[in-house]
Biopython code that builds the backbone (N, CA, C, O; Angstrom):
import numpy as np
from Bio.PDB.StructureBuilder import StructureBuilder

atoms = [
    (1, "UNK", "N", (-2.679, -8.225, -8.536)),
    (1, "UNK", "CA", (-2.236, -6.851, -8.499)),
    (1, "UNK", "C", (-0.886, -6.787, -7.790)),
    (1, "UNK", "O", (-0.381, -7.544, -6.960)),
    (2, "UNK", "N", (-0.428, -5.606, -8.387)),
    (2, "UNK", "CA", (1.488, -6.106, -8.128)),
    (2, "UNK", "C", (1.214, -4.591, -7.014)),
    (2, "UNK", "O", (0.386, -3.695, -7.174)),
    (3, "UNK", "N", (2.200, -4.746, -5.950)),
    (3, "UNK", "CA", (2.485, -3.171, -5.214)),
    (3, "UNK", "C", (3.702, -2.895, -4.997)),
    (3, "UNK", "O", (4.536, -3.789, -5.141)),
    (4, "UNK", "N", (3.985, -1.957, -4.711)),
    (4, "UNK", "CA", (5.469, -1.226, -4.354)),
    (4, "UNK", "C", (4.821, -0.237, -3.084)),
    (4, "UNK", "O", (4.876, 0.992, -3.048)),
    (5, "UNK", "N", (4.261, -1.053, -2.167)),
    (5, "UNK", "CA", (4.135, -0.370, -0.698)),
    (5, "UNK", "C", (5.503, -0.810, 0.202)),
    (5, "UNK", "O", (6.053, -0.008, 0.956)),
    (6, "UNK", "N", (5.891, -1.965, 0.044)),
    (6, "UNK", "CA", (7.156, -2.478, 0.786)),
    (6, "UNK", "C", (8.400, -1.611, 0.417)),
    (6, "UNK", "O", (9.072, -1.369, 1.419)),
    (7, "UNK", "N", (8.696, -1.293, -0.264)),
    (7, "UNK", "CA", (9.835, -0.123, -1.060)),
    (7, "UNK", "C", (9.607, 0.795, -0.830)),
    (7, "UNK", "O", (10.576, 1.516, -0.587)),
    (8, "UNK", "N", (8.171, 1.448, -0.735)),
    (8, "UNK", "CA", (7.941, 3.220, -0.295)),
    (8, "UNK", "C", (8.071, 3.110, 0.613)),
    (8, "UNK", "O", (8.886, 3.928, 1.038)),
    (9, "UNK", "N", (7.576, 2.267, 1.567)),
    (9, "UNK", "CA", (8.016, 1.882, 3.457)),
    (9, "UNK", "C", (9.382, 2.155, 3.723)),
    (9, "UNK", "O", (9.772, 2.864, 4.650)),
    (10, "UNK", "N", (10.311, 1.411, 2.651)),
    (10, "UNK", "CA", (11.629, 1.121, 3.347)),
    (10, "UNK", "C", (12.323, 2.837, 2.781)),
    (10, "UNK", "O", (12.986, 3.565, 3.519)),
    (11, "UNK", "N", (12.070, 3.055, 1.804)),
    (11, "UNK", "CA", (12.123, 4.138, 1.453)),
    (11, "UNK", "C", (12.140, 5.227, 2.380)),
    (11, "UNK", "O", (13.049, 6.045, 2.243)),
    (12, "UNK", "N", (11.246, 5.405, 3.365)),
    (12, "UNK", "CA", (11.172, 6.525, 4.055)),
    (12, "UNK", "C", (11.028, 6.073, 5.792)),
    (12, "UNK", "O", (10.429, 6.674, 6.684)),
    (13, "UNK", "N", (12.013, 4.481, 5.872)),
    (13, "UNK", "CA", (11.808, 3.832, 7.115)),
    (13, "UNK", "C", (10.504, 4.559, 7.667)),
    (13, "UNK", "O", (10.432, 5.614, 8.297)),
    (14, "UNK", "N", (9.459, 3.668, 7.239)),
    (14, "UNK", "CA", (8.553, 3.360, 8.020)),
    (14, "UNK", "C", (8.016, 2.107, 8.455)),
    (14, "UNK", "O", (8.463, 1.103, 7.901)),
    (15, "UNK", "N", (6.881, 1.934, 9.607)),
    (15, "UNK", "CA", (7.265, 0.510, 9.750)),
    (15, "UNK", "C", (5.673, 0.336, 9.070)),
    (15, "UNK", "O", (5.199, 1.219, 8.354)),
    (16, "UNK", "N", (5.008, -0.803, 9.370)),
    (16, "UNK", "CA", (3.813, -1.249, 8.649)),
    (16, "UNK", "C", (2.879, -0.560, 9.795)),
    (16, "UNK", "O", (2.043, 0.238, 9.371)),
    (17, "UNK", "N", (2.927, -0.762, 11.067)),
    (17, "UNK", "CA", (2.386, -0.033, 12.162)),
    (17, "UNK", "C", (2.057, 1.685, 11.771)),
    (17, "UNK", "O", (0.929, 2.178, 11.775)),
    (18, "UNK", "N", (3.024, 2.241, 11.523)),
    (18, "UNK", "CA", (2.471, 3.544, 11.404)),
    (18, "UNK", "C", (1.939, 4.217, 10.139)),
    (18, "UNK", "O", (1.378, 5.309, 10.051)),
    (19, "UNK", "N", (2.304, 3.120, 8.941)),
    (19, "UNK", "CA", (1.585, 3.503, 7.246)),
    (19, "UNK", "C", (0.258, 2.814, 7.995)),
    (19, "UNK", "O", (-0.640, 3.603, 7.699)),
    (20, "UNK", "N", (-0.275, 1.870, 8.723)),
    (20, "UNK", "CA", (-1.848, 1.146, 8.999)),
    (20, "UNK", "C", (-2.521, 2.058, 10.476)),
    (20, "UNK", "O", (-3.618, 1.836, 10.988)),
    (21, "UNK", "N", (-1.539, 3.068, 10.916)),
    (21, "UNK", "CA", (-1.943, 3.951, 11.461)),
    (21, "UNK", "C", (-2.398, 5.379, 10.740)),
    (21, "UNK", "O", (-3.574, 5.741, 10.772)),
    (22, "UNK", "N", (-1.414, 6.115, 10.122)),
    (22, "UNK", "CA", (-2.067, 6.616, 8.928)),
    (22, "UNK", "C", (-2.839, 6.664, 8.085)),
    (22, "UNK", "O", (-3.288, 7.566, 7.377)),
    (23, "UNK", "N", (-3.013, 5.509, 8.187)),
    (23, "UNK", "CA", (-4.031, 5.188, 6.760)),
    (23, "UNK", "C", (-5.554, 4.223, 7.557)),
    (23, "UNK", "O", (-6.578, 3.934, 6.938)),
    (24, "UNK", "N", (-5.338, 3.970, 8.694)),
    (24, "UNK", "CA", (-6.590, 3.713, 9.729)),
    (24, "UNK", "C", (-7.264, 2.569, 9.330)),
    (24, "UNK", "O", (-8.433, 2.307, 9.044)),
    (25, "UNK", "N", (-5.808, 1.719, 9.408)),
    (25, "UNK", "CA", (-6.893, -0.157, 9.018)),
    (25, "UNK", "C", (-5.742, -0.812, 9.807)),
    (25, "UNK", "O", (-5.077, 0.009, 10.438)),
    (26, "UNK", "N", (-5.435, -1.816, 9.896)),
    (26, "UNK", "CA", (-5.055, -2.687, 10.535)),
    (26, "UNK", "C", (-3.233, -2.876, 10.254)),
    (26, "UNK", "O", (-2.819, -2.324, 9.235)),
    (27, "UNK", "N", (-2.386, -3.489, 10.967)),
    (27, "UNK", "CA", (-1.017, -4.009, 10.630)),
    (27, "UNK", "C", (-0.769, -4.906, 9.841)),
    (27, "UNK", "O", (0.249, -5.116, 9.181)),
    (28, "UNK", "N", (-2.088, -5.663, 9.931)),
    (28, "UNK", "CA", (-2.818, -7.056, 9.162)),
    (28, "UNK", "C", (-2.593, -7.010, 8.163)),
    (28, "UNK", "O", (-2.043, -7.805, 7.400)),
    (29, "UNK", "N", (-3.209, -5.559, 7.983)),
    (29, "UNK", "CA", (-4.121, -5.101, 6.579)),
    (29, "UNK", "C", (-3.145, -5.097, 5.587)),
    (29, "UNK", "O", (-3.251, -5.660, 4.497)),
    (30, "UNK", "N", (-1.948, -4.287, 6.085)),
    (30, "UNK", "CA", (-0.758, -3.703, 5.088)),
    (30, "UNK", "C", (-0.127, -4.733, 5.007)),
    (30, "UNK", "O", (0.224, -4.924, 3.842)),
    (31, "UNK", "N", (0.276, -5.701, 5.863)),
    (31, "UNK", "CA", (0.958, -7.081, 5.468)),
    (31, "UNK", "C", (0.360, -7.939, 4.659)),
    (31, "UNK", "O", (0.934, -8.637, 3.823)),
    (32, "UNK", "N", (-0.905, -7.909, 4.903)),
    (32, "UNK", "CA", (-1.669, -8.589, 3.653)),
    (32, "UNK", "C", (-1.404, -8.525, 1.879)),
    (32, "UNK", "O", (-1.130, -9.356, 1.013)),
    (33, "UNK", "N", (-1.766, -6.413, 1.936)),
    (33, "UNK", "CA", (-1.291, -5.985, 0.717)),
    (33, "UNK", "C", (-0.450, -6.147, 0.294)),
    (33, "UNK", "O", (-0.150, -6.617, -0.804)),
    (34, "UNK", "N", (0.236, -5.694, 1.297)),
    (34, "UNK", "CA", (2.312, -6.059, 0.699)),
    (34, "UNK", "C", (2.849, -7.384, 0.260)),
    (34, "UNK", "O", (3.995, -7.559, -0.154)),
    (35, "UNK", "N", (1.912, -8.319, 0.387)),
    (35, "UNK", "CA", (2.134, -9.753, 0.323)),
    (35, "UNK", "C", (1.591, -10.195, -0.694)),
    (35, "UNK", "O", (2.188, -10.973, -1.439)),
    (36, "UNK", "N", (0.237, -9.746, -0.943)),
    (36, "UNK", "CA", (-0.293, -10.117, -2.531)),
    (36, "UNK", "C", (-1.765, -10.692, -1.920)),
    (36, "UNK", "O", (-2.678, -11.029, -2.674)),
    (37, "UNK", "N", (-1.854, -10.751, -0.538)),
    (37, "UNK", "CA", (-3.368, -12.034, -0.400)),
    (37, "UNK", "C", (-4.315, -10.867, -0.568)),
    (37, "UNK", "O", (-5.287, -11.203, -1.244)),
    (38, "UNK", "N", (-4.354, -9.532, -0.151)),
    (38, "UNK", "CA", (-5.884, -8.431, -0.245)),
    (38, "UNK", "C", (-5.125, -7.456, -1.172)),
    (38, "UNK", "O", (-3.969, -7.034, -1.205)),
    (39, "UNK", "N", (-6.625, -7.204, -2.170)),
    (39, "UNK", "CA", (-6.680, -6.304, -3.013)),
    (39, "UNK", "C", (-7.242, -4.772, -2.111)),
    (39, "UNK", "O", (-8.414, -4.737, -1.737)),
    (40, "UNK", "N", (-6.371, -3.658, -1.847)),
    (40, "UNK", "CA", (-7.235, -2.597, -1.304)),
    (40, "UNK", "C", (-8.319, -2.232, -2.293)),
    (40, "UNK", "O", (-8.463, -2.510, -3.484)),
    (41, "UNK", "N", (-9.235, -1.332, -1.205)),
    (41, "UNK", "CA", (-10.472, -0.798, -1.970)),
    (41, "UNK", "C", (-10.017, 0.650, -2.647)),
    (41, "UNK", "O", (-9.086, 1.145, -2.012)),
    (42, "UNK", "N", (-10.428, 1.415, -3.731)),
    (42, "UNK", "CA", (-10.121, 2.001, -4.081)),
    (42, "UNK", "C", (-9.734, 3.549, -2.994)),
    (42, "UNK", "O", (-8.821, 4.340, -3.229)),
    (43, "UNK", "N", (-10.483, 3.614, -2.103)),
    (43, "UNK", "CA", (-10.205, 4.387, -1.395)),
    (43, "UNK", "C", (-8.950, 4.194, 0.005)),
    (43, "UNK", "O", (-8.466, 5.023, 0.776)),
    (44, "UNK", "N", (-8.766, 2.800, -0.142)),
    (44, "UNK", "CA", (-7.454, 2.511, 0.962)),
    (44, "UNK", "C", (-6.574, 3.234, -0.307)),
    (44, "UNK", "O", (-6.111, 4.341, -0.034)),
    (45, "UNK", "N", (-6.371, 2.834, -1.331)),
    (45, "UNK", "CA", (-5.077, 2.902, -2.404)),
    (45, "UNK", "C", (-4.965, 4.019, -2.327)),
    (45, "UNK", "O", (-3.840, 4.399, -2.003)),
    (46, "UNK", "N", (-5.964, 5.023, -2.558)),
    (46, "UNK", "CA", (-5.782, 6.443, -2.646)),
    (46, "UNK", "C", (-5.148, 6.991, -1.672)),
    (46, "UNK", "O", (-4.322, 7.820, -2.054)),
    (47, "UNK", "N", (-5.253, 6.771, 0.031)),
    (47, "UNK", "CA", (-4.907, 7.252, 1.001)),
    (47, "UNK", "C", (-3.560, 6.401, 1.351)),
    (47, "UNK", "O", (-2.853, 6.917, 2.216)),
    (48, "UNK", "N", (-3.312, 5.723, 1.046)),
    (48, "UNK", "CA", (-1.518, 4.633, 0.592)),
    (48, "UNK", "C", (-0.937, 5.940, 0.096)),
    (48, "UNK", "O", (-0.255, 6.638, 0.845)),
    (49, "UNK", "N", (-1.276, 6.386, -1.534)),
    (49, "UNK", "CA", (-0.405, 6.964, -2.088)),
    (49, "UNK", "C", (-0.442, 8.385, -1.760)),
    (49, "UNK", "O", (0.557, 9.104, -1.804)),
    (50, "UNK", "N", (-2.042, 8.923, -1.306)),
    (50, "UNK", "CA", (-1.742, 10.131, -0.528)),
    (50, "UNK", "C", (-0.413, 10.225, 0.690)),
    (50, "UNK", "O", (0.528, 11.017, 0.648)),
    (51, "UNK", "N", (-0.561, 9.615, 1.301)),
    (51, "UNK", "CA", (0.738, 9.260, 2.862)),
    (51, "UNK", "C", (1.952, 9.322, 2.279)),
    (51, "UNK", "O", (2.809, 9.954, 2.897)),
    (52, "UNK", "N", (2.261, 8.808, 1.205)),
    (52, "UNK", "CA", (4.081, 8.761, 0.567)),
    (52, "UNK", "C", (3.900, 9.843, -0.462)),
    (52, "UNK", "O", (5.007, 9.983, -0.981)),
    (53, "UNK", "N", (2.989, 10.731, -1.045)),
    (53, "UNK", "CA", (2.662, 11.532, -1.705)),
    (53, "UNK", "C", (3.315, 11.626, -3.302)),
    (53, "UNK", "O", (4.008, 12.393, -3.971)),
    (54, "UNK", "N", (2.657, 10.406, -3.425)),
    (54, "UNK", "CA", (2.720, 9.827, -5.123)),
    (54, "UNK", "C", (1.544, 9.457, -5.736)),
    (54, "UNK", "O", (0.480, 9.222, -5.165)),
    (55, "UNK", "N", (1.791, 9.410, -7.029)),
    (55, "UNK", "CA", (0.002, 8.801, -7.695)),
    (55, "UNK", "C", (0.422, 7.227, -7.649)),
    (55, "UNK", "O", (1.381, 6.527, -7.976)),
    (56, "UNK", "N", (-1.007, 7.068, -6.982)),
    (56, "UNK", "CA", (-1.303, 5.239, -7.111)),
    (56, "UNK", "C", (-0.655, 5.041, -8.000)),
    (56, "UNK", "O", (0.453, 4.708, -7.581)),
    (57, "UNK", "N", (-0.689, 5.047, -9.256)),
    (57, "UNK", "CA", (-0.429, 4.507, -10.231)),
    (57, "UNK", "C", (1.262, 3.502, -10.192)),
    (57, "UNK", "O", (1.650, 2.529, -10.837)),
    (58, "UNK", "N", (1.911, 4.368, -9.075)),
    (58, "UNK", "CA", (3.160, 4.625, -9.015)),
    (58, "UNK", "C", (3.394, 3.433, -7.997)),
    (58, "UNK", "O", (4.440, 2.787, -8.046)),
    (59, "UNK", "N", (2.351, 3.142, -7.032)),
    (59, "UNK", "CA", (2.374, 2.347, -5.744)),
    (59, "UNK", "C", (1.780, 1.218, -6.494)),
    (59, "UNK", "O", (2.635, 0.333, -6.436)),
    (60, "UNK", "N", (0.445, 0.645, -7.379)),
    (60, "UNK", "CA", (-0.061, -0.157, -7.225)),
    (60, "UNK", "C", (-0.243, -0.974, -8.959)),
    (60, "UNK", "O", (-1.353, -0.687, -9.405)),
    (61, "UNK", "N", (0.290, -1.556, -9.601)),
    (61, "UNK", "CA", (-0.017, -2.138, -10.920)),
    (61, "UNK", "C", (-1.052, -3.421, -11.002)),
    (61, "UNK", "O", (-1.199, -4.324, -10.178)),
    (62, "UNK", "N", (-1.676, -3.222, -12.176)),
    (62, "UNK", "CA", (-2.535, -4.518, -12.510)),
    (62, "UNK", "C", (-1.068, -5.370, -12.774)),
    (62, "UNK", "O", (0.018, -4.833, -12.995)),
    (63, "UNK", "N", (-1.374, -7.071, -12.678)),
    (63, "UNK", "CA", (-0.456, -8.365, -13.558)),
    (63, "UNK", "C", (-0.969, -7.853, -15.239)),
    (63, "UNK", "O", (-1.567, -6.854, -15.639)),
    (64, "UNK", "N", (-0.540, -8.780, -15.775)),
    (64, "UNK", "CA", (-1.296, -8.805, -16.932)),
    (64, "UNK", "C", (-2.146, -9.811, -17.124)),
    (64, "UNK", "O", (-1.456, -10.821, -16.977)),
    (65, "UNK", "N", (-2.999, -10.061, -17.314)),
    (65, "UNK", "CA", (-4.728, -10.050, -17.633)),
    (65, "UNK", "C", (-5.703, -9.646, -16.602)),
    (65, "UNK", "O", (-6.817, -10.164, -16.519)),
    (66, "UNK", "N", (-5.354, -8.886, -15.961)),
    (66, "UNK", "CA", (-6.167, -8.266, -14.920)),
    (66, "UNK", "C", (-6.754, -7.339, -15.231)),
    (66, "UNK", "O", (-7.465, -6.756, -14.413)),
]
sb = StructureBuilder()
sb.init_structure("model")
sb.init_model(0)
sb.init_chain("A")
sb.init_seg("    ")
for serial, (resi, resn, name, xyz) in enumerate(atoms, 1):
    if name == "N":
        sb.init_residue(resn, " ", resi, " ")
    sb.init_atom(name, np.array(xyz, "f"), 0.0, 1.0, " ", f" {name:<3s}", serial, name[0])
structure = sb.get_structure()
């Protein structure tokens, strides 16, 4: 799964600390995502794109054959 959380971040200088404060999981967590090793659960993604106030769709793509 491909994301564009690193670009909405830089987008609206934020740091990973306060999108994993917002969104109430770890600094870990979002470096993880942003990196490619964790897939969020459908309800982290939702509250990602709630916070930058876009549709997932917009933040998070399947690869192709996924």
């Amino acid at each position: 799964m491909k994301n564009r959380i690193r670009v909405a971040r830089a987008e609206v200088r934020m740091t990973q600390q306060r999108l994993a404060d917002e969104a109430g999981v770890s600094r870990q967590t979002i470096n993880a995502i942003e990196s490619g090793r964790f897939v969020p659960s459908t309800v982290l993604a939702l509250k990602i794109a709630r916070i930058f106030s876009r549709p997932v769709e917009e933040l998070f793509q399947l690869d192709d054959g996924e």
